[in-house]
C-alpha atoms as one frame of an Amber mdcrd trajectory, in Angstrom:
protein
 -68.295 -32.428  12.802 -67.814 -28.799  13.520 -64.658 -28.963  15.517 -63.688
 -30.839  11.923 -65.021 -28.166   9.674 -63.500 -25.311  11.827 -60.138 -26.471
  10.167 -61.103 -25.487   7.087 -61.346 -21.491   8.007 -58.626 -19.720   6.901
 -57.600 -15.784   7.776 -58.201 -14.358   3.993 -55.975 -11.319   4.768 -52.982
 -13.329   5.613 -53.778 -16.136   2.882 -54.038 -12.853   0.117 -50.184 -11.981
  -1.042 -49.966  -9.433  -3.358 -46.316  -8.194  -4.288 -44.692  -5.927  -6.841
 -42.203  -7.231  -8.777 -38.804  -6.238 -10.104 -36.708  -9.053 -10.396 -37.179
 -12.562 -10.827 -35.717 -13.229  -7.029 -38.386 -11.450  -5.782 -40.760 -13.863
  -6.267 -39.944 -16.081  -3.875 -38.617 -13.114  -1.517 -40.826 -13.021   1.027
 -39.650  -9.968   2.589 -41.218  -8.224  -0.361 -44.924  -9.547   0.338 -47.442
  -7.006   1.770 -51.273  -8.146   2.708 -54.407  -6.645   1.946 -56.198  -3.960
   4.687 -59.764  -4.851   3.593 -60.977  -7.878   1.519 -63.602  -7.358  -0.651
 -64.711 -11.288  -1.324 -67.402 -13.310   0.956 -69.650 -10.498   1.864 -66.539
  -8.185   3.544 -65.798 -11.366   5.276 -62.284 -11.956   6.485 -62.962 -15.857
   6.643 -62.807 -17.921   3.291 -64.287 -21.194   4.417 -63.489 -24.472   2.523
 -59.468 -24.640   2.764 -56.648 -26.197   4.424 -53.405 -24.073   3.339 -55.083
 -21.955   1.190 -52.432 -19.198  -0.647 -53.498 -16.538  -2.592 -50.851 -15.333
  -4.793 -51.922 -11.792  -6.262 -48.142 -10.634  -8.060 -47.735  -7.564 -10.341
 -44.947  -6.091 -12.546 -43.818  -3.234 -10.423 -44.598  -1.205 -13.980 -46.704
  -1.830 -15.989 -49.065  -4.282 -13.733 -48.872  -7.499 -15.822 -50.351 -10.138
 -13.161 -50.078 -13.073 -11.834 -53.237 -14.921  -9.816 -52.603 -18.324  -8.892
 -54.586 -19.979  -5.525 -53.545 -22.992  -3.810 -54.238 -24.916  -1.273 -52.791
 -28.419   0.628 -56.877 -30.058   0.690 -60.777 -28.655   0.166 -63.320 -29.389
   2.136 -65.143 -30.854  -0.433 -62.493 -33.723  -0.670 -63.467 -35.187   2.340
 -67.113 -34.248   3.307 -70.234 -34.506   0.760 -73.156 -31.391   0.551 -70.415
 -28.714   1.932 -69.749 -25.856  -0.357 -66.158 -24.250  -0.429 -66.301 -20.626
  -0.757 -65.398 -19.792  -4.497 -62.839 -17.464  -3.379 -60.776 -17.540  -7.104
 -64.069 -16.798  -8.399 -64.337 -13.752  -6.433 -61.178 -12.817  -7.031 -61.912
 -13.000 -10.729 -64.751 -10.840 -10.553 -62.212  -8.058  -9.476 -58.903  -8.491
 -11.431 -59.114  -7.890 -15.315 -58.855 -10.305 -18.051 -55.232 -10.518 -19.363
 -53.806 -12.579 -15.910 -51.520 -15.490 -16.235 -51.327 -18.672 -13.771 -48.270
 -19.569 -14.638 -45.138 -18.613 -12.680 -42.452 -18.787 -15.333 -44.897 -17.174
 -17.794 -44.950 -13.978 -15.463 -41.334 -14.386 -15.234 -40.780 -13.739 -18.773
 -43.597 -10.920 -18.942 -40.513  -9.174 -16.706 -38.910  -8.576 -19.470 -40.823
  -6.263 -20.886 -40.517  -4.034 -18.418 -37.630  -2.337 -19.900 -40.298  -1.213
 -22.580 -42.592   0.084 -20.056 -42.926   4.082 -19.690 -45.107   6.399 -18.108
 -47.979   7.858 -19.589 -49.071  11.044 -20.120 -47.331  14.492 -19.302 -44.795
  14.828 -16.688 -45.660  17.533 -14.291 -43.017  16.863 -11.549 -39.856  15.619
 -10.557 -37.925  15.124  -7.101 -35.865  12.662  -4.717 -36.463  10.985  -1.465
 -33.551   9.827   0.637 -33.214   6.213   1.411 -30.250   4.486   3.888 -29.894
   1.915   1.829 -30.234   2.977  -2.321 -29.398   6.853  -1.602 -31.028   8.963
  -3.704 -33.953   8.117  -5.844 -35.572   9.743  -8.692 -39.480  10.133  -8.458
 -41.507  11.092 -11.575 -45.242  12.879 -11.372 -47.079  12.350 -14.825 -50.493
  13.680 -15.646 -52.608  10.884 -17.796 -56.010  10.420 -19.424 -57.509   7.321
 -21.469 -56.841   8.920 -24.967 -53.119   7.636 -23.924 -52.059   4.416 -25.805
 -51.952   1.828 -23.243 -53.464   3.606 -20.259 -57.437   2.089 -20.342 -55.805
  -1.371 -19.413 -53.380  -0.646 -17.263 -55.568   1.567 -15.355 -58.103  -1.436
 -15.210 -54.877  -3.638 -13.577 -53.446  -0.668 -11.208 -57.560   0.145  -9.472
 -57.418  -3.254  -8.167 -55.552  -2.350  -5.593 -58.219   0.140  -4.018 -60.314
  -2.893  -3.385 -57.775  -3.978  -0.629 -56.585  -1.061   0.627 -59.929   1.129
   0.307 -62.834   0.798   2.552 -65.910   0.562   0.136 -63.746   1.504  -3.215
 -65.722   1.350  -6.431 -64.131   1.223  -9.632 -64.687   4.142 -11.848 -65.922
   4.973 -15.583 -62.907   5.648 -17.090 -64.793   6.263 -20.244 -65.914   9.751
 -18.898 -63.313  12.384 -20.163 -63.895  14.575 -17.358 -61.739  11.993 -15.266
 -58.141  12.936 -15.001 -55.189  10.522 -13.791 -52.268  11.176 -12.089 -49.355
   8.808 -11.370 -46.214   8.475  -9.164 -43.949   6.674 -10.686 -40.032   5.509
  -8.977 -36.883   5.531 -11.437 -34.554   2.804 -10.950 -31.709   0.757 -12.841
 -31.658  -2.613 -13.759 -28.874  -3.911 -15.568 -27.537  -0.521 -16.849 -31.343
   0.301 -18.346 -33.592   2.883 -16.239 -36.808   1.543 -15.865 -39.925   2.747
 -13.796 -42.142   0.991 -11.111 -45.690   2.351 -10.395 -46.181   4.251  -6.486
 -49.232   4.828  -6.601 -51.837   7.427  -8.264 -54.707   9.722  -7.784 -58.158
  10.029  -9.638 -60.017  13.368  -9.728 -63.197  14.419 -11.680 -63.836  17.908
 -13.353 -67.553  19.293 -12.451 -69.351  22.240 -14.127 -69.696  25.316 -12.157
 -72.140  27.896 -13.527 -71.224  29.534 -16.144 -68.166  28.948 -17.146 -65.830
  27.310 -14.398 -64.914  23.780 -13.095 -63.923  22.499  -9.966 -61.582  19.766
  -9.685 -62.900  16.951  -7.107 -60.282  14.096  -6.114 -62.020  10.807  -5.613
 -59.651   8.380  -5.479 -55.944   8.770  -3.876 -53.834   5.912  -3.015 -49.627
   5.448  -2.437 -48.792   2.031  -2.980 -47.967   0.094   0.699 -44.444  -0.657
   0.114 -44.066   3.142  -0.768 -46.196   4.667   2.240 -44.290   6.874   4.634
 -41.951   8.294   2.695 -43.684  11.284   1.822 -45.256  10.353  -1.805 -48.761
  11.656  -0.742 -47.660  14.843  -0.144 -46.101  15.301  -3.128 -48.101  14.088
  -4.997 -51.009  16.445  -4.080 -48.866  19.516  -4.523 -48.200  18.544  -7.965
 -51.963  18.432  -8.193 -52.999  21.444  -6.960 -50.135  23.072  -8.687 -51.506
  22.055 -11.808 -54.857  23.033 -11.278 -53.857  26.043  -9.737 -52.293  26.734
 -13.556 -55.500  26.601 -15.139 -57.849  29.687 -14.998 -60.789  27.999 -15.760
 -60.844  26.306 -12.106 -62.861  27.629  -9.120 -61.481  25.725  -6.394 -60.284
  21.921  -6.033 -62.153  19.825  -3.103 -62.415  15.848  -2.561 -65.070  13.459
  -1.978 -66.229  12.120   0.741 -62.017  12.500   2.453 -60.697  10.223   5.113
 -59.483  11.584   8.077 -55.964  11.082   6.765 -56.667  12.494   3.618 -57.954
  15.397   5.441 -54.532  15.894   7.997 -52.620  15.395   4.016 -54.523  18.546
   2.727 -54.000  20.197   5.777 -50.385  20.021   5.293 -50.111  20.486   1.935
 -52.216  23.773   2.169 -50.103  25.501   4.947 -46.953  24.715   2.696 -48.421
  26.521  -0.218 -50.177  29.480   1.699 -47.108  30.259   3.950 -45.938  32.097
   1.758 -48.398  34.659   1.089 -48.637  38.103   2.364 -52.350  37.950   3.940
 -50.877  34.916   5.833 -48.145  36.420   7.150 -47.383  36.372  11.007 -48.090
  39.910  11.798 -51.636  39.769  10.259 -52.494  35.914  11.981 -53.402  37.599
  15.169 -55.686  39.967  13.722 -58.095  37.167  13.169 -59.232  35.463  10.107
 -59.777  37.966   6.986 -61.327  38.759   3.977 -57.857  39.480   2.227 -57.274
  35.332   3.542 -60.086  34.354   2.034 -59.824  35.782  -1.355 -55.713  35.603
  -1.917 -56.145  31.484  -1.146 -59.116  31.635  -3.084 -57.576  33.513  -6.135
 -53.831  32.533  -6.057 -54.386  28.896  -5.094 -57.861  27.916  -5.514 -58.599
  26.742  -1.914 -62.108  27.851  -0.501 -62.986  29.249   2.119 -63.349  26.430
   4.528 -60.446  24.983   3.811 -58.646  28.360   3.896 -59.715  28.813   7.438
 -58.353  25.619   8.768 -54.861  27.093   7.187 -55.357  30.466   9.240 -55.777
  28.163  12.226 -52.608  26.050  11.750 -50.326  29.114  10.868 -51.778  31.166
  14.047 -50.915  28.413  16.352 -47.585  28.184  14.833 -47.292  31.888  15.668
 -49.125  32.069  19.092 -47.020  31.532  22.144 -49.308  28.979  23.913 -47.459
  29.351  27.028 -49.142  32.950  27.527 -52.638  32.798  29.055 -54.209  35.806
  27.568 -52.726  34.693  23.815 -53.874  30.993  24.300 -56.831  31.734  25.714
 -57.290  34.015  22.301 -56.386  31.330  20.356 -58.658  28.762  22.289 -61.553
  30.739  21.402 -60.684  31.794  17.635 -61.227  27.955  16.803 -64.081  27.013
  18.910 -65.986  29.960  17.408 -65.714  28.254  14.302 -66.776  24.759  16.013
 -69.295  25.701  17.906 -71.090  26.010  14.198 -72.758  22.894  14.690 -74.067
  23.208  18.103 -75.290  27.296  17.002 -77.311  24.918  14.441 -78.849  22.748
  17.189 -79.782  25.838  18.760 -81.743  27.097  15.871 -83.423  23.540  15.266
 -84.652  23.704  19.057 -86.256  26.960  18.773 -88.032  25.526  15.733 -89.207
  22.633  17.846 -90.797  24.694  20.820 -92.970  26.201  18.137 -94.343  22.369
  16.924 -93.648  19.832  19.452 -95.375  18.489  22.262 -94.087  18.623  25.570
 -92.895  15.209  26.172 -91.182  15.501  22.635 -89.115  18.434  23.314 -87.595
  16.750  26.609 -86.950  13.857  24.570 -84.944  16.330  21.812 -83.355  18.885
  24.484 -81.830  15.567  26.843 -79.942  15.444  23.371 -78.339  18.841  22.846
 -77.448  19.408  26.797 -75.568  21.947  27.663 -72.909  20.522  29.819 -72.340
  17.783  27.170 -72.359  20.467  24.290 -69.376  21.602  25.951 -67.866  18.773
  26.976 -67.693  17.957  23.522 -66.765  21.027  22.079 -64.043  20.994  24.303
 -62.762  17.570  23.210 -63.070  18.755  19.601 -60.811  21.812  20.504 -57.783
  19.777  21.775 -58.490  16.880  19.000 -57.725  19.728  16.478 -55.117  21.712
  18.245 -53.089  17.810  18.404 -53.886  17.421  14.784 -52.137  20.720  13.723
 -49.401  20.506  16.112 -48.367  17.394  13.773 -48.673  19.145  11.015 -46.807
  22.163  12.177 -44.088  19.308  13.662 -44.023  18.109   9.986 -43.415  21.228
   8.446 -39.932  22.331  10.396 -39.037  18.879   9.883 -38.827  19.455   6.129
 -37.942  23.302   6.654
């Protein structure tokens, strides 16, 4: 019996197919399929029990979102054995897309065609081109949104969807909230001598009060669309962010919450690009250490704090330090793990604390945990993790010089 049952697992990442549309053809093109990362259905579970065959076809209008769910399958368990539950995987699936979804394959067909009435919303803040071997040049468009624009609530409630799959523990937001502003990267293309424009992907960030009279941007949500990673949307996309808010004089500094590593290495770059150019960053002052003329021309010019302006100092001084001399490495070395060894400084502290209130046997247990040897074992690790980290980013940035 469970040899039998086993047969009716199925893999729920490669049964989910979720596809942006342009043209009818690509429907049934499945070189234009991508898969979910993370599946939000069953508990986080990647098996959906209950199914032979099972397809799950999630298909959006590479605009304006209009979906199509349909979910089939070539038998269900419950067709063959009595008192076994199927998992209610449409139902689940339900739960996360909006209302406004059609079933019907022709019917989404059709909704095509209104794609050629489809713009962006909101302001546009920023315009370029990426390269590609086989169109040539396309046209990219930037557009700042918010929910007062006509439209926007619903598509908004179609285009989050997609951080359930691709974000780890995504949320949907309260778009409601008018301190939430949206912005979108959107592709221009042609079809059938009309320009029309397919969503890339978008980023969410929330405005918070800072005493008395400032705000400070936070981005919470950031995601570039699969078939449009790579190619350098992120980047640009973030520039034209912190651009904008860098416009605004009201803003004390813009940060992120809770940022993945990646998201981190993105800012990284992004930051060096725009503080390269300033005179407190320039090579004859990097190896002078970091400064209080850093700290408050990033701080003032471009709104980045102060820990996030010292990463920058530490990206732009290895760029300028030739590694291959010992004394100036060994400089270098040092410069960073001063700032890393932060963390262990604060063990330090907590020990002396404990001397003062623990009992003997409780202080081993505490001090076999901050050991010296391992401190710097570690520290060391953490050293060449970083220096590898900004190396790419440093590789990045003559590669687009």
């Amino acid at each position: 019996m469970e040899k039998k049952l086993a047969e009716y697992k199925c893999d729920t990442n490669e049964a989910i197919s979720l596809k942006l549309v342009r043209f009818p053809e690509d429907v049934d093109d499945d070189s234009t399929t991508f898969h979910p990362e993370y599946i939000p259905i069953n508990h986080k579970c990647e098996v959906a029990f209950g199914y032979k065959g099972l397809q799950i076809q999630l298909f959006y209008a590479a605009g304006n979102l209009s979906t199509l769910f349909k979910v089939k399958y070539t038998s269900k368990v419950t067709e063959t054995f009595d008192c076994v539950e199927a998992d209610d995987v449409e139902g689940k699936i339900r739960e996360i897309i909006p209302a406004g979804f059609t079933c019907n394959t022709d019917d989404f067909i059709s909704l095509l065609e209104k794609e050629a009435n489809f713009k962006p919303f909101g302001t546009l803040l920023h315009t370029y081109t990426v390269h590609s071997e086989e169109a040539g040049e396309l046209t990219y468009q930037i557009h700042k949104a918010d929910v007062t624009c006509p439209g926007f609530r619903e598509y908004h409630e179609r285009l989050q969807t997609f951080l359930m799959w691709f974000i780890e523990t995504a949320s949907f937001i309260d778009a409601d909230d008018d301190r939430w502003d949206f912005f979108l990267v959107f592709e221009k293309y042609n079809k059938d001598g009309e320009t029309l424009y397919a969503t890339v992907g978008y980023m969410t960030v929330y405005n918070y009060y800072v005493y008395p009279d400032k705000t400070r941007p936070r981005v919470s949500q950031m995601l570039i669309l699969p078939p449009f990673q790579g190619e350098g949307h992120g980047a640009q996309l973030l520039e034209a962010v912190h651009r904008f808010y860098c416009s605004l004089p009201k803003v004390q500094d813009i940060t992120a919450e809770d940022p993945s590593e990646n998201y981190v290495k993105l800012r990284d770059y992004v930051l060096v690009k725009l503080c390269q150019g300033l005179p407190s960053f320039a090579a004859d002052k990097l190896h002078l250490g970091f400064s209080a003329d850093m700290i408050k021309e990033a701080q003032d010019k471009l709104k980045i704090n102060k820990k996030h302006a010292r990463r920058v100092y530490e990206i732009l001084r290895l760029r300028a330090t030739d590694m291959s001399d010992e004394d100036k490495a060994r400089e270098y070395r040092l410069e960073v793990k001063k700032r890393l060894f932060g963390p262990y400084r604060k063990n330090q502290r907590e020990l002396a604390k404990m001397r003062k209130c623990l009992r003997p046997e409780e202080l081993v247990s505490h001090m076999s945990q901050m050991d010296t040897q391992t401190q710097h074992e570690e520290l060391e690790k953490s050293y060449q993790d970083v220096v590898e980290d900004y190396r790419r980013i440093i590789e990045r940035l003559a590669s687009q010089a």
